[in-house]
N, C-alpha and C positions, 0 to 999 in steps of 0.2 A: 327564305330558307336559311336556317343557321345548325352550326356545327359547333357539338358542345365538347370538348376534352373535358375526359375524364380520369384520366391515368397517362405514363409515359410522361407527363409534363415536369416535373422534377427530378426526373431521372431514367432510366433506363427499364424499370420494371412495371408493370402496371397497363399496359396496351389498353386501350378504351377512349373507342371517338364515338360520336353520336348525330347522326348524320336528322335533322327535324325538320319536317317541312309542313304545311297545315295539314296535313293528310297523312303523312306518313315516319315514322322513326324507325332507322337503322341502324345498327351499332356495328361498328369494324370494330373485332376484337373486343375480349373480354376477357385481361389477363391477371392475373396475381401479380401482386407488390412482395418484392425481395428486398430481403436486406436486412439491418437491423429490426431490434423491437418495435421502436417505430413506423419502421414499413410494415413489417409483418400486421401491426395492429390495424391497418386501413383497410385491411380485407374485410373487417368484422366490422367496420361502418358502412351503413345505411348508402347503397347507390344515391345517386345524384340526378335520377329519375326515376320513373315508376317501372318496377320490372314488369309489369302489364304489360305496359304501354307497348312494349318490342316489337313488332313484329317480326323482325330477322336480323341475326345474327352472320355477319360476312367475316369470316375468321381466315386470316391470311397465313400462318401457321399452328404448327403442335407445341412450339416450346410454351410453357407453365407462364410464362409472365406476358402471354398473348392470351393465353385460351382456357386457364387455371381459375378463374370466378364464372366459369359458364354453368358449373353445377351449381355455384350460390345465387346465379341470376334465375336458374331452373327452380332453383327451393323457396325465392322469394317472391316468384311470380308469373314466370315467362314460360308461355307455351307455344312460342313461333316457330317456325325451321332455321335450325344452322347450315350456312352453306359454308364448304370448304372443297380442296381436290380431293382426291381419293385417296392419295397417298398422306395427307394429312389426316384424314377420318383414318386410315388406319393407325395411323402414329397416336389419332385423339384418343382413341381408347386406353393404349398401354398408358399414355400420360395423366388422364382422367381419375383413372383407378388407383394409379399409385399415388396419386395427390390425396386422394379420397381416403385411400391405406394409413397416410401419414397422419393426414389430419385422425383419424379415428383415434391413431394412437398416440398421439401424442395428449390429447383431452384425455383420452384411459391414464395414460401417466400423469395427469395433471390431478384429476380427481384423487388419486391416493394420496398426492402429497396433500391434497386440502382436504381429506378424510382427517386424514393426520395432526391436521392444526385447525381442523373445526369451521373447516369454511367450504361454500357452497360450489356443488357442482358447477363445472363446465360446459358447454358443448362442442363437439368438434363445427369448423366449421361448416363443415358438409361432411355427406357421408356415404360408403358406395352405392347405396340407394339412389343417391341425389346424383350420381354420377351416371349410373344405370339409366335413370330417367334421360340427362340431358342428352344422351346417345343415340335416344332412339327416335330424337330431333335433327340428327344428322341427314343432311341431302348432300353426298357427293357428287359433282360435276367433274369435269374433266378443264385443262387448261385449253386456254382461245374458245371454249362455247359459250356464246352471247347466252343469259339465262333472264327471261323478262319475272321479274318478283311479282311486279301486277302492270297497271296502265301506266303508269309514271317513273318505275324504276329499274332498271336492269343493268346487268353488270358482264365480266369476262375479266379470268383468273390468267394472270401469266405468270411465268417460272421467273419467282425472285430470285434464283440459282443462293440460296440462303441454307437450310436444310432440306431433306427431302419432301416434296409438295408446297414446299413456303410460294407465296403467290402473292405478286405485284397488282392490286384491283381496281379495274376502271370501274368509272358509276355515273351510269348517266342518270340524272334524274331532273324533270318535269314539274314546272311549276308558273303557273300565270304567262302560257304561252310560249315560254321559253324554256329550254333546257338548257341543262347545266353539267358539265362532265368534269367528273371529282378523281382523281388518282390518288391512292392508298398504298405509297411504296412496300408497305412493312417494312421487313427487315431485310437488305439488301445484300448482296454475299460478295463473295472476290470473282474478278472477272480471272478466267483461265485455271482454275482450281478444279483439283478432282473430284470423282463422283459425277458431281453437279454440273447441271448445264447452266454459261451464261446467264447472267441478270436481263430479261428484256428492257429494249429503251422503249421508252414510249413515246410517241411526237406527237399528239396533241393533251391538255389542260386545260382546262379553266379555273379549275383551285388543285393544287399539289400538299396532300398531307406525307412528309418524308421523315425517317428516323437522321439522325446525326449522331449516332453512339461514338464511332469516332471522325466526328467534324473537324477535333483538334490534332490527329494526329498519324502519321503517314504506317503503316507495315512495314517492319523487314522484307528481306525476298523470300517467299516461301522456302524454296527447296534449299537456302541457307539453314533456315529453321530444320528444316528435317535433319541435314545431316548437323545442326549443332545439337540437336533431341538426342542421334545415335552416340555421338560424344559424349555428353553427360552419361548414359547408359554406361558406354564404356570404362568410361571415368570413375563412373561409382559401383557399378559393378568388381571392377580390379580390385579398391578397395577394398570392398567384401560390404557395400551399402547397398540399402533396397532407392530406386525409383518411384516416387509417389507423385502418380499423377493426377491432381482431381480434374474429372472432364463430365461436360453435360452427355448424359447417357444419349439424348439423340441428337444426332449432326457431329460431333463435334470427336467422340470417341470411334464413330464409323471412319472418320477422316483422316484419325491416326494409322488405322488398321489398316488403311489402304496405303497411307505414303510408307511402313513400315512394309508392306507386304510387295515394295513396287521397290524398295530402296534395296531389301532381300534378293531379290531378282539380279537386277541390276551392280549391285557391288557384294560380288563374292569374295573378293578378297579380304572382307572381314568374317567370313564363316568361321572363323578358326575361335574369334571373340563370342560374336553372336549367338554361337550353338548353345553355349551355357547358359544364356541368358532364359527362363521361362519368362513370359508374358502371361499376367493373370488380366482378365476382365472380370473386376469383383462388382457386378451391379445388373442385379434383376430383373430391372428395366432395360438397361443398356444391351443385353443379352438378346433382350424379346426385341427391344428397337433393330439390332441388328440383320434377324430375320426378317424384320418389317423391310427394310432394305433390300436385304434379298429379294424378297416376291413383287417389289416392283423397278426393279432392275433395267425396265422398258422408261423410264425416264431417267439413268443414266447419261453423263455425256457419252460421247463416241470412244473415250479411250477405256474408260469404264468397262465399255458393253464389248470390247475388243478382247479384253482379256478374260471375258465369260467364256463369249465365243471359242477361245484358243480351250477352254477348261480349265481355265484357272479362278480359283473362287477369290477377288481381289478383298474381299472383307476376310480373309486367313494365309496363315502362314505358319513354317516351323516351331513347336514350342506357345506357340497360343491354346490360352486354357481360359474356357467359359465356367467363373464358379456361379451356385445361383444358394446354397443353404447358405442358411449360416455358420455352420460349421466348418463349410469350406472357407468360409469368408475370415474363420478364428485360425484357423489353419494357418493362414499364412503370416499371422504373425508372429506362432509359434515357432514358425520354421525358419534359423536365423539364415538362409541362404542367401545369398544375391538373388535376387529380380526387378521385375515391373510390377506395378499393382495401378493398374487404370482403374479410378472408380469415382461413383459419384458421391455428392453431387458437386459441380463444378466451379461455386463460388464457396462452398464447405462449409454451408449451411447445415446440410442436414444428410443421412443417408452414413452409408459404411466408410466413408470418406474419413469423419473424423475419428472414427478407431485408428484407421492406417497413420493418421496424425497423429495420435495421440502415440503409438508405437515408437514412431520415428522422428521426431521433430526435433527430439535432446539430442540424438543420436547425431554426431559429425563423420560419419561413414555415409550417412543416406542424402540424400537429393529431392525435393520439392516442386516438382515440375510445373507451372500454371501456364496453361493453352488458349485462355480464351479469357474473355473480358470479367473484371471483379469489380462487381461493384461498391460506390460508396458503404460504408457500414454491415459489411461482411466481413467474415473471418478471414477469407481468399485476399480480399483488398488488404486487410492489416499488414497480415505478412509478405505480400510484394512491396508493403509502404515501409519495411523493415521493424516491423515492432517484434521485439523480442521475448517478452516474457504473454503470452496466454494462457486463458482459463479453457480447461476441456474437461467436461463428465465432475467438474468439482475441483480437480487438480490444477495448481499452475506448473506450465511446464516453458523451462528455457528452452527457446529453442536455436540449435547447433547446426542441423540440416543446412545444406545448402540451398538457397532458392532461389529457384531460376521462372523466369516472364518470357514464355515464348511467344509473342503478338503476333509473330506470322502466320500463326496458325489461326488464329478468328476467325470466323465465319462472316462477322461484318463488315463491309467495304468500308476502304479509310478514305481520310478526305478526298483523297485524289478518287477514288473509284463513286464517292458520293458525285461528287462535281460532276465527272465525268456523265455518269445518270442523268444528275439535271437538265445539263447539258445539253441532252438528246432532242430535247421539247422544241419544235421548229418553230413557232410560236410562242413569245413572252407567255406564262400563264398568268391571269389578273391577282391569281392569291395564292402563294406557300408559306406554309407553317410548317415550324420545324419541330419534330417533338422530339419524343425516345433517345435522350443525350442528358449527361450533367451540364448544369450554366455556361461555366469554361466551354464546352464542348460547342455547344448551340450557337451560342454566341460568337466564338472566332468563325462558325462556318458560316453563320449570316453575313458577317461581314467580307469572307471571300465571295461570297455569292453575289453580293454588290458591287463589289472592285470585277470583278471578271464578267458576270454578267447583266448586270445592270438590274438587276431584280432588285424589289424592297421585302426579304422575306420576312414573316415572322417570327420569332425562338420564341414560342409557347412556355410561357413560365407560372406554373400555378394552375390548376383546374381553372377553366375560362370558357368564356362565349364569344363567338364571333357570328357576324351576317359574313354569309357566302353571298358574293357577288353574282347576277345572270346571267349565265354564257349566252351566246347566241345559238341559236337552232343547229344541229350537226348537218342536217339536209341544206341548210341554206348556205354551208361555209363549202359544200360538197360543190366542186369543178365535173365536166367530164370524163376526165383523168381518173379521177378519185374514185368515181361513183361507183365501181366493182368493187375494188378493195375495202372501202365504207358502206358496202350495199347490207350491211347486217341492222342497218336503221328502220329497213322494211321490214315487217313483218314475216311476210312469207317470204322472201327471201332466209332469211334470220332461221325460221326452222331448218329451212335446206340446208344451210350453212351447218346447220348443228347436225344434223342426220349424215353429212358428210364427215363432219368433227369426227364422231363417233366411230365411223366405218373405217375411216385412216388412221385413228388411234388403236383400231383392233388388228390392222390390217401389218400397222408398226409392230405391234406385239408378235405377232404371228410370225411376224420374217424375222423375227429376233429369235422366236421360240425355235423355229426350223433351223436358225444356226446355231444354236445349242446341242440342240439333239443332233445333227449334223458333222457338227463339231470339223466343217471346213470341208467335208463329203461334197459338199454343195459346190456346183464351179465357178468363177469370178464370173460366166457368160451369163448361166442362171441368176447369179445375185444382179444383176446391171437389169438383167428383166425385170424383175421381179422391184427395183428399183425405180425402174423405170414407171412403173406401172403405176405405184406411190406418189411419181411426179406428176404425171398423168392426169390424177385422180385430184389432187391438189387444184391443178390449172383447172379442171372440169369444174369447181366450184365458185371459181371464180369466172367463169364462164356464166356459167348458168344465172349466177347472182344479176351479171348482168342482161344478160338475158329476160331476166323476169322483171328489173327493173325499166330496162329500153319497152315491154309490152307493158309495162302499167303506164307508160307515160304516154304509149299511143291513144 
């Protein structure tokens, strides 16, 4: 069995592992290269296997630099099933399209210029056709149900607590007797952070594929970042400057809306500043992602789902304005007022972002807000690296704005919260590899990972091939103890477990939807029941699991 990278390994954008064994290839992720020209142009080179050959695609989120070449793996060849949660197949769609929107136009744009100078068409790289197609490949599952692919491979999605539906993936797979269990961190989130539930730990491995984005570097405290975000607002607002914030339309802009719409509550004695302030959300995507939030609300955390419950909608607030034309989008740069202008996209690469830039950047009234990680050889990187003079739409423009790096607001766990994951594995695993990180990055966390705990990991440098080592059998590492809680290795057991999955994930919805509509009608005696009965229903399955297993062994 060997595991081929194919993206992620130089940096941050590109997600693509390739899981190969004599019989079988599976590919975790399938994402788009960001960043400069160079990145950008690795999309349009030839995979690094036969998109035939695929049979499935195990896609651990919605962000574009995971899931963003799955229409060009679709148009060059691949006719297998995607699996993802449900909450990411809906987020793949809005993502899918607008990728698919972009590339279309920007090849339309390209062709005129080379009409113009006599040289030959383009193509985009894919197109909504191609995206349409890969769609209707999607197989959503739900999180913790074991899903067997065929004889020798099966897997189960946990809550990376990263954006909404990002999924942590086990993989067990079968080979000359032995099996072999693969973990597929993706992209791992902050422990304790809104919306989003906790990252799972996992405790067992036998090879650990894990992102390192920031390997080398620790988070402010969040709720510091919040109120030093309303600061700045403050700050440039009195002046009479606009707030420009680029943020990734999914995860990352729902995240602000909530600590803004939790900060509103909670500290009114700035209402007297605040009131003036309009909040625009100028991005199309970001708008339709936010809804996507909404309608699965049922995988919020608890504090989340608390302030549904009370009827309060935590993705809005006072003075929040969803634009979606363009006109609304010119609007506001016409209009010298103070405000916010959240939009994408969130390294400012591309999207209504660099209009907002181009407005504001000379300008030393306004403020440049950056929320979340930039990468090498973007526009976002340059200007937190402080380069002053940029090109936009043809113009160079000095830029005056102030810029400000809010890092506690990432979505990515920092070292400490990576560590801490690893951590989790009760058992050494025989092999991790580190990808999804620049050099610097990889590298200083290999090496904590050694001094702490005693692993030899790998920092994946460069598209590469490795042999996956055998694990030993899951059945035969299994104790009595164990053998309920691991009984999803049976077969029949394994369906039950998932038919259970199912019933308790509709049954969660349910008592969530009843307290909505409810809206606290409901009395704390009833919710304990009805509580209860969720607990109930849980133990019932691990009941039964063993149960079926203690009669298979008579």
């Amino acid at each position: 069995m060997k595991i081929q990278f194919c993206g992620a390994t130089t940096g941050v954008t590109g997600s693509c592992h390739l899981i190969k064994t004599e019989k079988h290839n599976v590919l975790l992720d399938c994402g788009q290269f960001q960043g400069g020209k160079a990145q950008e142009a690795m999309n349009s080179e030839p995979f690094p296997f036969d998109p035939k050959s695929i049979e499935y695609v195990v896609l651990s989120h919605a962000h574009i630099d995971h899931c963003g070449r799955i229409p060009l793996l679709v148009k060059r060849g691949f006719t297998g099933r995607i699996y993802c949660t449900s909450a990411t197949a809906d987020l793949l769609r809005v993502m899918l399209e607008d990728s698919a929107y972009i590339h279309e136009r920007d090849a339309e744009w390209q062709n005129k210029k080379n009409q113009r100078s006599g040289l030959p068409e383009v193509q985009p790289l894919y197109t909504l056709e191609d995206a349409s197609r890969a769609l209707t490949l999607v197989r959503p599952v739900q999180y913790d149900q074991m899903i067997e692919l065929n004889e020798d491979i099966r897997f189960v999605f946990n809550d990376a607590g990263h954006i909404l539906g990002s999924a942590i993936t086990e993989l067990w797979v079968k080979e000359d007797g032995g099996e072999t269990k693969i973990v597929f961190s993706g992209d791992l989130g902050v422990m304790n952070r809104p919306i989003l539930r906790d990252p799972t730990i996992i405790k067992k491995a036998d090879c650990v594929i894990m992102e390192s984005t920031y390997g080398d570097r620790l988070h402010p405290d969040n709720a510091m970042d919040v109120r030093r975000l309303i600061d700045i607002i403050i700050k440039t607002t009195d002046r009479g400057g606009c707030v420009v914030i680029p943020s990734f339309a999914v995860g990352r802009t729902q995240e602000i809306l909530y600590e803004l719409n939790r900060f509103y509550d909670e500290h009114t004695e700035f209402d007297d500043k605040l009131d003036k302030v309009n909040v625009f959300i100028d991005s199309p995507m970001a708008t339709t992602a936010t809804e996507v939030f909404r309608r699965n609300a049922q995988v919020f955390d608890d504090e989340a789902k608390e302030y549904i419950v009370k009827g309060d909608d935590p993705l809005d607030f006072k003075n929040l304005h969803f634009t979606r034309s363009t006109e609304q989008s010119r609007s506001l740069n016409l209009d010298k007022s103070p405000k916010v202008i959240i939009s994408a996209s969130g390294m400012c690469e591309a999207g209504r972002i660099r209009h907002h830039l181009r407005h504001h950047l000379w300008d030393p009234k306004s403020s440049i807000v950056f929320v979340g990680y930039q990468a090498a050889g973007t526009l976002g990187r340059a200007l937190i690296d402080g380069k002053k003079d940029i090109s936009l739409f043809g113009d160079m423009i000095h830029v005056e704005a102030e810029i400000y790096n809010l890092e506690g607001f990432s979505g990515h766990a920092d070292q400490k919260g990576l560590l801490d994951w690893i951590s989790g594995f009760q058992k050494k695993p025989s092999q991790v590899f580190l990808v999804h990180g620049e050099e610097e990055g990889k590298l200083a966390f290999a090496k904590l990972i050694k001094e702490k705990l005693g692993y030899d990991p790998v920092a994946v440098m460069g598209n590469s091939e490795y042999e996956l080592k055998q694990g030993e059998s899951e059945l035969e590492l299994l104790n009595e103890e164990e053998a309920g809680s691991e009984a999803a290795c049976d077969e029949d057991v394994q369906k039950v477990r998932n038919q259970i999955s199912e019933i308790h994930s509709e049954l969660e919805n349910i008592i969530f939807n009843a307290q909505i509509a409810l809206n606290k009608e409901i009395s704390e005696e009833k919710l304990q029941k009805i509580n209860n009965i969720v607990q109930d229903l849980n133990k019932s399955s691990m009941d039964l699991a063993s149960a079926v297993l203690e009669k298979k062994g008579q």
